[in-house]
C-alpha positions as CSV (number, residue, x, y, z in Angstrom):
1,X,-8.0,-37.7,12.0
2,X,-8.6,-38.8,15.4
3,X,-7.2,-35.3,17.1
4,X,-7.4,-32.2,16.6
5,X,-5.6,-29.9,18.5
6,X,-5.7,-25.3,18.5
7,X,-2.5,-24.5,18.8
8,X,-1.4,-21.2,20.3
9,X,-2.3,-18.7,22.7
10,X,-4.0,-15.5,21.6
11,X,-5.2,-12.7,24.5
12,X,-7.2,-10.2,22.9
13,X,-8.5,-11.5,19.7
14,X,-11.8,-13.3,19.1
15,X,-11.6,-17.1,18.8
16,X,-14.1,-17.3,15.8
17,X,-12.2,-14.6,13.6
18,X,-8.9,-16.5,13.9
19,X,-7.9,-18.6,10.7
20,X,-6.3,-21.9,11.3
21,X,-4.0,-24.1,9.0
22,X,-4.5,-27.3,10.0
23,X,-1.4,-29.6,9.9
24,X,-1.4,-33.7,10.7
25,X,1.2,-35.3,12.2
26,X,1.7,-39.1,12.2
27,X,4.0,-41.5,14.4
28,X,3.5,-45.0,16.0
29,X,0.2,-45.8,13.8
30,X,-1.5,-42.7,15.2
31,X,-2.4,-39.3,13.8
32,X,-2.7,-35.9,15.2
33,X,-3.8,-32.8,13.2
34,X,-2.7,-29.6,14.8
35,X,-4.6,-26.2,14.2
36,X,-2.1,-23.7,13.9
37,X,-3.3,-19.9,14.2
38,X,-2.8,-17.6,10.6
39,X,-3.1,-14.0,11.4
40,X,-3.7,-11.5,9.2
41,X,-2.0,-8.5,8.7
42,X,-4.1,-6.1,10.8
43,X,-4.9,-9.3,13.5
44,X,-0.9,-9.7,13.9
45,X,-0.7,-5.6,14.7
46,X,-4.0,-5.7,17.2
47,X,-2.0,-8.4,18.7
48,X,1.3,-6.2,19.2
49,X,-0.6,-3.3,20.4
50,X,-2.3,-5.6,23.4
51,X,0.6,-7.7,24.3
52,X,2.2,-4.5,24.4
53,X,0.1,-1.7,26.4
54,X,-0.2,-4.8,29.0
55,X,3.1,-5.0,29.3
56,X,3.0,-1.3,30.5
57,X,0.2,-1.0,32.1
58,X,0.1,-4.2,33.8
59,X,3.6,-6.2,33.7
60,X,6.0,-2.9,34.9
61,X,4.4,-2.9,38.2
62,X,4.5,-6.8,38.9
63,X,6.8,-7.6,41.8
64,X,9.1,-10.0,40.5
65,X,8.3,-12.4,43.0
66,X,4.8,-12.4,41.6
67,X,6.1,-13.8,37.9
68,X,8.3,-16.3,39.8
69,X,5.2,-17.5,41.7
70,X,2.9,-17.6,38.4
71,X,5.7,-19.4,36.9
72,X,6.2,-21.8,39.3
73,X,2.7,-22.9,39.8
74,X,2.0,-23.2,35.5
75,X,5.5,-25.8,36.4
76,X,3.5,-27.4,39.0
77,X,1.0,-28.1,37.2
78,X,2.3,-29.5,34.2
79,X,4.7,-31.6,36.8
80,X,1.4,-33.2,37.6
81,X,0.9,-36.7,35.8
82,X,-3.1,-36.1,36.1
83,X,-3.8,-32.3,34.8
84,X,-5.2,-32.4,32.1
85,X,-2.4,-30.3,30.4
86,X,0.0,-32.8,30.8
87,X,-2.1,-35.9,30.1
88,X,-2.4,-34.0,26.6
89,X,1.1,-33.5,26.6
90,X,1.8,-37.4,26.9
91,X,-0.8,-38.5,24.8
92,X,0.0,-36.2,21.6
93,X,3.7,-35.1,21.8
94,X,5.0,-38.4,21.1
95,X,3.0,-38.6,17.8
96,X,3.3,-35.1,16.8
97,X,7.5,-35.2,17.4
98,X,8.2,-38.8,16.5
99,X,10.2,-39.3,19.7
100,X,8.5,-42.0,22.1
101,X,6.5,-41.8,25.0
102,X,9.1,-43.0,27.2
103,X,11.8,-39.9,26.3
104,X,8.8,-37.8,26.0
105,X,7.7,-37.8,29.4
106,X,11.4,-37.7,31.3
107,X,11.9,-35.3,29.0
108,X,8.8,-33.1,29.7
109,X,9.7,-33.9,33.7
110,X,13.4,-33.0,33.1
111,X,12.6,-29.7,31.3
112,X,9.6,-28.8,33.8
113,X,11.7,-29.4,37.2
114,X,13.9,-26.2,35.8
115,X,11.3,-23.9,36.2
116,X,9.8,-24.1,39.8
117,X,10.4,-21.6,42.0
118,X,14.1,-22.2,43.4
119,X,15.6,-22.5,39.7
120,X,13.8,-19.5,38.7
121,X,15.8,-17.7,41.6
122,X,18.9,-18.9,40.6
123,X,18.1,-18.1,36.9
124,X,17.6,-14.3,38.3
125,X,20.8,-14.6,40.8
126,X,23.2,-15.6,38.0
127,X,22.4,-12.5,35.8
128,X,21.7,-9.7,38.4
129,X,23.4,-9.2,42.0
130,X,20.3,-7.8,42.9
131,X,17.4,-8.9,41.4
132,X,15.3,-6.0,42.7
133,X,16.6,-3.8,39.9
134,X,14.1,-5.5,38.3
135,X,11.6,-4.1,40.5
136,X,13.0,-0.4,40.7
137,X,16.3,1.8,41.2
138,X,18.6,-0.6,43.3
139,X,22.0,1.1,44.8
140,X,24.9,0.9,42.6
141,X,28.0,-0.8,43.8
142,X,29.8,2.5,42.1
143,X,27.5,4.8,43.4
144,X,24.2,6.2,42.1
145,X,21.4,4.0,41.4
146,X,20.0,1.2,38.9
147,X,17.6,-0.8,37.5
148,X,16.9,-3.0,34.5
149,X,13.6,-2.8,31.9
150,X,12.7,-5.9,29.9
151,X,11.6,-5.0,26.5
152,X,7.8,-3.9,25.9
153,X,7.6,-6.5,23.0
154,X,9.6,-9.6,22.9
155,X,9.5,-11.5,19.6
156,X,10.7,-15.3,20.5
157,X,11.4,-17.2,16.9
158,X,11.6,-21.0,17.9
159,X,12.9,-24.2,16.4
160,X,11.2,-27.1,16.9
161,X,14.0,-30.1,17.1
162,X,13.4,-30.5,21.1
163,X,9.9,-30.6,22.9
164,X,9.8,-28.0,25.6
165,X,12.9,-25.9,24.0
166,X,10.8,-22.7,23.9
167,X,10.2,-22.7,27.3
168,X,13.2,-21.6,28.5
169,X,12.8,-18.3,26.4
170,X,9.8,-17.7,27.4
171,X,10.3,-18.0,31.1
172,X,13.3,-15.6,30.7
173,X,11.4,-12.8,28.9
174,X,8.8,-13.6,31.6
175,X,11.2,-12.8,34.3
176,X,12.4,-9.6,33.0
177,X,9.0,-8.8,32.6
178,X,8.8,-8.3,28.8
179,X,5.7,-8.5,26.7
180,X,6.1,-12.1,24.7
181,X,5.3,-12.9,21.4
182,X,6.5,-15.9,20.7
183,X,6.3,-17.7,17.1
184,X,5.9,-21.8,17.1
185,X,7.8,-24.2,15.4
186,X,5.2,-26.4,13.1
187,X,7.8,-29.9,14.1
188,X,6.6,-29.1,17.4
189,X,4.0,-26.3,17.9
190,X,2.2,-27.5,21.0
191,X,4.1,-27.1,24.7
192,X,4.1,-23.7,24.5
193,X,1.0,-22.6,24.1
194,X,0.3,-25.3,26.7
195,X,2.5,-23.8,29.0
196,X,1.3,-20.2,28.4
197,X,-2.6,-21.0,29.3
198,X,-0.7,-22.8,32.5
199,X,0.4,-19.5,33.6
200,X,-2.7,-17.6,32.6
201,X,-4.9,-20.0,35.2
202,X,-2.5,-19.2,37.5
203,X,-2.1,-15.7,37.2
204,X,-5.0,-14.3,34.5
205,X,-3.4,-10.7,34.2
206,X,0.0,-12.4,33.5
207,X,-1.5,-14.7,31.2
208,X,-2.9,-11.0,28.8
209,X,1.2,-10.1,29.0
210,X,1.7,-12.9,26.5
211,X,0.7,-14.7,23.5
212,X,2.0,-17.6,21.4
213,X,1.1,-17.9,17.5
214,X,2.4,-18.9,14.0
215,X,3.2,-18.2,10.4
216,X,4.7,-19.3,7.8
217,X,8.5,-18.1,7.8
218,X,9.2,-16.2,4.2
219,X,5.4,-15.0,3.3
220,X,5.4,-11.6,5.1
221,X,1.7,-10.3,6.3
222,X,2.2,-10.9,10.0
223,X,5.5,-11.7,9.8
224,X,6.7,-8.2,8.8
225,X,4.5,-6.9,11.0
226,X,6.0,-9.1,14.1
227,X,9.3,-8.4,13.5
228,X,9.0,-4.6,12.7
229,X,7.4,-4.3,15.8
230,X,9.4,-5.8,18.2
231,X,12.3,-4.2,20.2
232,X,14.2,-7.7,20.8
233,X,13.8,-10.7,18.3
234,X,15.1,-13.9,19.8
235,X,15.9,-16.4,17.1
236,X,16.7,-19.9,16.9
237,X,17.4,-22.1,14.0
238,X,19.9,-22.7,11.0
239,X,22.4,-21.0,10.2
240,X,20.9,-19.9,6.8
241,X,17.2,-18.7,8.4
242,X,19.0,-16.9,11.2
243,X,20.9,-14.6,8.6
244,X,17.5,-14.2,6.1
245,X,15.3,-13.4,9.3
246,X,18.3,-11.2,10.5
247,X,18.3,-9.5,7.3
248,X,14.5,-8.7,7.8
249,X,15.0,-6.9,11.5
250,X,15.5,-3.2,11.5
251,X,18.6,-2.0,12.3
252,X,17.8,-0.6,15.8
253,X,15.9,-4.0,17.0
254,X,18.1,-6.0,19.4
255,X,18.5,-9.3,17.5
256,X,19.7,-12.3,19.8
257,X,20.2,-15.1,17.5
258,X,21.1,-19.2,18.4
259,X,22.4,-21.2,15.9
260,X,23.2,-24.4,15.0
261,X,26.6,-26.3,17.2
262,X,28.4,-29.6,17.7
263,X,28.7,-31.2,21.0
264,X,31.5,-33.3,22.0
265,X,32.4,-35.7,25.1
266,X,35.8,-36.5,26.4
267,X,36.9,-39.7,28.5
268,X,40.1,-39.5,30.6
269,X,42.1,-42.5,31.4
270,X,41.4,-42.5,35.2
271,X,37.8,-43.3,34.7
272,X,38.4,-46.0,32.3
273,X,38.4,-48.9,35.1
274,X,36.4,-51.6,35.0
275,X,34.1,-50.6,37.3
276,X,33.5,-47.2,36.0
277,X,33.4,-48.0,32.1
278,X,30.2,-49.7,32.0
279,X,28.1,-46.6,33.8
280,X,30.3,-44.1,32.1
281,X,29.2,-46.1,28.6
282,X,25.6,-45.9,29.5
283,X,25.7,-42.2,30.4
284,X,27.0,-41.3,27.0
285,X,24.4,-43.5,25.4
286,X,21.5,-41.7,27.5
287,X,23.2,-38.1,26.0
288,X,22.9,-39.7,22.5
289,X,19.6,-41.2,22.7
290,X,17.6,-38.2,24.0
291,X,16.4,-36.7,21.3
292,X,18.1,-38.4,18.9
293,X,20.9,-35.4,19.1
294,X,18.8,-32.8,17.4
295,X,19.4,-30.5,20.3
296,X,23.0,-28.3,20.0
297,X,23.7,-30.5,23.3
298,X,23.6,-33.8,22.1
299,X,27.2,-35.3,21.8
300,X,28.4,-36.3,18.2
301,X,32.1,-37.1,18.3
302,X,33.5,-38.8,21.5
303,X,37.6,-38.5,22.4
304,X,39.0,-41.3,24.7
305,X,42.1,-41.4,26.2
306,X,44.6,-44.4,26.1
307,X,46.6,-45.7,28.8
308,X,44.0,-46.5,31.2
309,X,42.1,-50.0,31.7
310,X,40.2,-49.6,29.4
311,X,41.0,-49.9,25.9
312,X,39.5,-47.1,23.9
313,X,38.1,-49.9,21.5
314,X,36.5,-51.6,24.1
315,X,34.8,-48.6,25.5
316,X,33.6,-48.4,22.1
317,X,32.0,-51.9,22.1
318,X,30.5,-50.3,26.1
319,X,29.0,-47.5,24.0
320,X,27.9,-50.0,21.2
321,X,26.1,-52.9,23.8
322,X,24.3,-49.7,25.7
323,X,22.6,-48.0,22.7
324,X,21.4,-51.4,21.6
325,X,19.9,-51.4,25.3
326,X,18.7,-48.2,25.1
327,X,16.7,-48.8,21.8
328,X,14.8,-51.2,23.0
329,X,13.2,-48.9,25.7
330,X,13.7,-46.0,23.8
331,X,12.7,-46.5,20.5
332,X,14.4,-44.5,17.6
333,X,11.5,-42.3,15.9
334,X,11.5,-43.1,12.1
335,X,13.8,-41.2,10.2
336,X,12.4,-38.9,7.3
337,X,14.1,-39.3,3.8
338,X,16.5,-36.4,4.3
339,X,17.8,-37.7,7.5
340,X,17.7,-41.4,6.6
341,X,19.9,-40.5,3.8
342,X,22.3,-38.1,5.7
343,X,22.8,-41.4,8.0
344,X,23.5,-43.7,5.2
345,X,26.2,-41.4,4.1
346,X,27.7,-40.6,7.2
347,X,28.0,-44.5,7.4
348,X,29.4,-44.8,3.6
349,X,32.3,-42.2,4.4
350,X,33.4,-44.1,7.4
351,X,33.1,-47.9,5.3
352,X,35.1,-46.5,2.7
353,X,37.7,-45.6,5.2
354,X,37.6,-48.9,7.1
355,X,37.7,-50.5,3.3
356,X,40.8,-48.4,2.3
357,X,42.7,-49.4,5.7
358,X,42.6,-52.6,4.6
359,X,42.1,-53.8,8.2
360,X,45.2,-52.4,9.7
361,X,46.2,-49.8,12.8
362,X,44.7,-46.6,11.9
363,X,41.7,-47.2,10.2
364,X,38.0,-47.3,11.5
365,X,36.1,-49.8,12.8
366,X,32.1,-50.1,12.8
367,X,29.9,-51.2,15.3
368,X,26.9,-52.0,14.5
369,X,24.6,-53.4,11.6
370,X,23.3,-50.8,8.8
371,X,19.2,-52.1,10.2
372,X,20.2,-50.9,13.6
373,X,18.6,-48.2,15.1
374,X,22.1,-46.9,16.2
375,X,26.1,-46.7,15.0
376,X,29.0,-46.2,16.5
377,X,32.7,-46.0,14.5
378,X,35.8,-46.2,16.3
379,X,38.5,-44.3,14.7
380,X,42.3,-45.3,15.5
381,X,43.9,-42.2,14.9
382,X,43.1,-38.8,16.1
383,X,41.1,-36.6,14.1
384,X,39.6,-32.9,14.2
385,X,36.3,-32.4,15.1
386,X,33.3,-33.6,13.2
387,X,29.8,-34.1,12.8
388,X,27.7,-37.4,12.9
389,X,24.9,-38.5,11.2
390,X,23.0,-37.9,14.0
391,X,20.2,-40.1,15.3
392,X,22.0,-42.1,17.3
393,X,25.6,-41.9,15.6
394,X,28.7,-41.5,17.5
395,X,32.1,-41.3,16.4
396,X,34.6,-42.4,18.7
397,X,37.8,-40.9,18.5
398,X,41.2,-42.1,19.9
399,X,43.7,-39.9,21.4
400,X,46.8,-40.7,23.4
401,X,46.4,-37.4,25.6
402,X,42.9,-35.4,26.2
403,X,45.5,-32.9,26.4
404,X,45.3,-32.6,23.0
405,X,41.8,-32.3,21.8
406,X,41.2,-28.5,22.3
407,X,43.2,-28.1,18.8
408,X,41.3,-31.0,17.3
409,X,37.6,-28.7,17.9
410,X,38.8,-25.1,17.6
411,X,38.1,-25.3,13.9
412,X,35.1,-25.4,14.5
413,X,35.0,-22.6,17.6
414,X,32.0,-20.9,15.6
415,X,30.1,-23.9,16.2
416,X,31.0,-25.1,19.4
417,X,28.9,-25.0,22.5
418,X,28.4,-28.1,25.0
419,X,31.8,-30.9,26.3
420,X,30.6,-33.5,28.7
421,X,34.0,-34.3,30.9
422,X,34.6,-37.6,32.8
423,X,38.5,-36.6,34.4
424,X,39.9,-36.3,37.2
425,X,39.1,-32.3,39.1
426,X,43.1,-31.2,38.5
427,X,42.9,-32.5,34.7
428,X,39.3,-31.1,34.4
429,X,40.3,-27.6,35.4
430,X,42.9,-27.7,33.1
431,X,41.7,-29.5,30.0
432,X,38.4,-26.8,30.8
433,X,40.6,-23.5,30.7
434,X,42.3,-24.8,27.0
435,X,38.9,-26.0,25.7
436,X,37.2,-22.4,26.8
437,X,40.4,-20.5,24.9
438,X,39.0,-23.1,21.9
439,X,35.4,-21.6,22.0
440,X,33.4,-24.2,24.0
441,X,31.2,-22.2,26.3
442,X,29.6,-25.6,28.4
443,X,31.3,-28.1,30.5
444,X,29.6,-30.5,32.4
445,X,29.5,-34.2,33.6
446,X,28.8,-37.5,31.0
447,X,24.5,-38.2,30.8
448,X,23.7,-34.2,31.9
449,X,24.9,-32.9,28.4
450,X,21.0,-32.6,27.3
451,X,19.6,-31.4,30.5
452,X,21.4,-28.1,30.8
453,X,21.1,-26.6,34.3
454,X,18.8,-23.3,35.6
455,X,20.6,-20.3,35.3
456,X,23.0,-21.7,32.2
457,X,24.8,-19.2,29.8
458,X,23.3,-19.8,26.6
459,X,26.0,-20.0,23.8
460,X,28.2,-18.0,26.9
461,X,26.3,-15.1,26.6
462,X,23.5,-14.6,29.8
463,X,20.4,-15.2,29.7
464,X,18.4,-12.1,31.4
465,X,21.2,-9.6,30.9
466,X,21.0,-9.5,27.4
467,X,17.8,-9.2,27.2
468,X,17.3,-6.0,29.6
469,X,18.5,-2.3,29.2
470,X,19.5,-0.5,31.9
471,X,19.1,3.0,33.4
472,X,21.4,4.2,35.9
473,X,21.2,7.6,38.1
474,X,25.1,9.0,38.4
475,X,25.8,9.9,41.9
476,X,26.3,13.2,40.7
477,X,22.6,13.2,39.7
478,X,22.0,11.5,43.3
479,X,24.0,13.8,45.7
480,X,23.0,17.1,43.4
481,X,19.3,16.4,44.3
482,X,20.3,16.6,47.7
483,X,20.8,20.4,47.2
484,X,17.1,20.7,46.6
485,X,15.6,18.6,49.3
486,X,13.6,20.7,52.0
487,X,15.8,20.0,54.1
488,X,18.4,21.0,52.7
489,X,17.5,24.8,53.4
């Protein structure tokens, strides 16, 4: 194996009396192994204990500011095309995720940008009115006082479907000043431990407040031990492993879990010209192509609007002609069996359906050879929401008013997250307020759907907020000490 890479980021153990599982990854002719970190039972609890008595004796009496700062330069620096960090990051993502180098690195920029210094202060502005409750007892609109207290030990469970995902967890437990422990994904096990010994260059004694490691999900030892310690677990995955790691929480531990959804797009008539078509086509092709839609994001059922132009079918054809651009710059990683034959029959269903239409009104049409790296199927009639076959699968839906696509995805409300919108503002408004009674919890424009912004509400819940508690002084509390102030006599 040509690479090996540690994994992981462990204040307060010793290097040499850490285990390693080593793990090789292979894309594009190369090879990287990984060395991912197995703690013991006792190593997992020594790690809990020093993540934790930093966070109290060290993180509590951070100015906020300070974290954004720390934050912002460990950003900077893996912004930076020459550091070290993220020349690593170029050279071995790609191999170790499948995705290629190209989608890697805007992906890596993309994700990065987020986290410099005025992101982070919107991030803190959209949950708190005044972020200084972080800091200590801040006035209360209703009288008294208040402030907010990250948990001492936050336990981050990631998924591994998106390079860089775990960052944004991180930085929010960072910015409520919790103590992180944060569990990698083996797909992709590498940015954040990266991105953790970026902020302990820039800020050492922020660097002890956190640590990034691994185990095997199921086996217990340091896994019981993780997620009996913690006060918060933060969980993302399937459905299934959310409710068996959920199951494994006490009772009194604050468990945040993010589960699998379905994105969707929807294409008004007004923007069906001939001069917006084209772009619009390629924007939906850049939201399919990132990442293959294995983030939550990713659209996977598109609904276009007749009456405009632009034919729904020829949109279709758009869509088609720019994923074939698209793949030759951004090539589709290869497919493992499981998802090679989930395609297939995602392609099957919809031939059978062409096959029993017999050609007429109504039926669906495919774009697109089996051997290409992407499909698209046009579907005549309107349909409720579905899934594709991901990597690079659309279905394109027809509707004769967007009007009525709300009732086509609130089956599936459980599920629903992300709608990319290309309408006119009045229509948008509207069509938004019916989709949000539906369950969707994220609007926003055609070729952003994968690049959420700073400060987003995750699933529609916030992202700070829910991790904090807070402790308020009653005014009654406030104007009774009053009484025994020395100058009060």
């Amino acid at each position: 194996m040509s690479t090996v890479e540690e994994a992981g980021h462990l204040p307060g153990l010793a290097a040499e009396t850490i285990g390693r599982r080593i793990v090789a990854h292979r894309a594009w002719g190369e090879t990287v192994a990984v060395a991912l970190p197995e703690l013991g039972g006792d190593q997992a609890r020594a790690l809990c204990d020093h993540i934790r008595a930093r966070a109290r004796d060290t993180l509590r009496g951070m100015e906020t500011a300070r974290i954004v700062a720390a934050i912002d330069r460990a950003s900077a620096c893996l912004l930076d095309r020459t550091h070290p960090l993220r020349r690593k990051a170029e050279a071995l993502l790609p191999v170790v995720t499948g995705y290629d180098r190209e989608t890697v690195r805007l992906g890596l920029t993309s994700t990065l940008k987020t986290f410099r210094r005025p992101q982070l202060l919107r991030f803190l502005a959209e949950d708190f009115s005044n972020p200084g409750m972080l800091d200590g007892f801040q006035p209360a609109v209703k009288g008294g006082l208040v402030r907010a207290r990250g948990p001492d030990l936050l336990l981050h469970v990631w998924a591994g479907n998106v390079p860089a995902l775990p960052l944004w967890s991180l930085v929010s437990g960072l910015l409520v000043k919790a103590g992180t422990v944060g569990k990698l994904a083996s797909a992709e096990p590498l940015t954040a431990g990266w991105f953790a010994q970026a902020i302990a260059e820039a800020d050492p004694a922020l660097g002890e407040c956190l640590a990034v490691t691994w185990w095997k999900g199921g086996e217990g030892g340091a896994e019981a031990v993780f997620l009996t310690q913690a006060e918060c677990v933060m969980a993302y995955g399937g459905n299934d492993t959310l409710a068996a790691l959920r199951a494994k929480v006490p009772i009194t531990t604050r468990f945040l879990p993010h589960g699998h959804r379905i994105g969707f797009a929807m294409v008004a008539r007004e923007a069906l010209d001939s001069r917006r078509t084209g772009p619009l086509a390629r924007l939906v092709a850049q939201d399919i192509v990132r990442y293959e839609q294995q983030g939550c994001y990713a659209p996977q059922m598109l609904f276009v609007e007749r009456g405009g132009p632009t034919a729904p079918d020829e949109f279709a054809r758009h869509l088609a002609h720019a994923l074939a651009a698209l793949a030759s710059r951004h090539p589709r990683r290869r497919l493992d069996p499981g998802e090679a034959a989930a395609l297939a029959a995602w392609r099957s269903a919809h031939e059978m359906r062409a096959l029993d239409s017999d050609g007429r009104s109504g039926g669906a049409t495919l774009l697109g050879d089996p051997t290409d790296p992407w499909s698209v199927v046009l579907l005549d009639d309107a349909v409720t929401l579905g899934p594709s076959g991901l990597n690079r699968s659309v279905t394109v839906v027809t509707v004769d008013d967007l009007a009525t696509v709300p009732a086509l995805v609130a089956p599936h409300r459980a599920y629903l997250q992300t709608a990319g919108i290309a309408a006119a503002p009045a229509r948008l408004v509207a069509i938004a307020d019916d989709l949000a009674g539906s369950g969707v919890t994220r609007i926003t424009a055609l070729g952003r759907m994968t690049a959420p912004e700073a400060g987003w509400h995750h699933d529609g819940r916030f992202s700070l907020l829910d991790l904090v508690t807070v402790t308020e002084i009653e005014a009654s509390a406030e104007a009774a000490a009053e009484g025994f102030a020395p100058y009060a006599e």
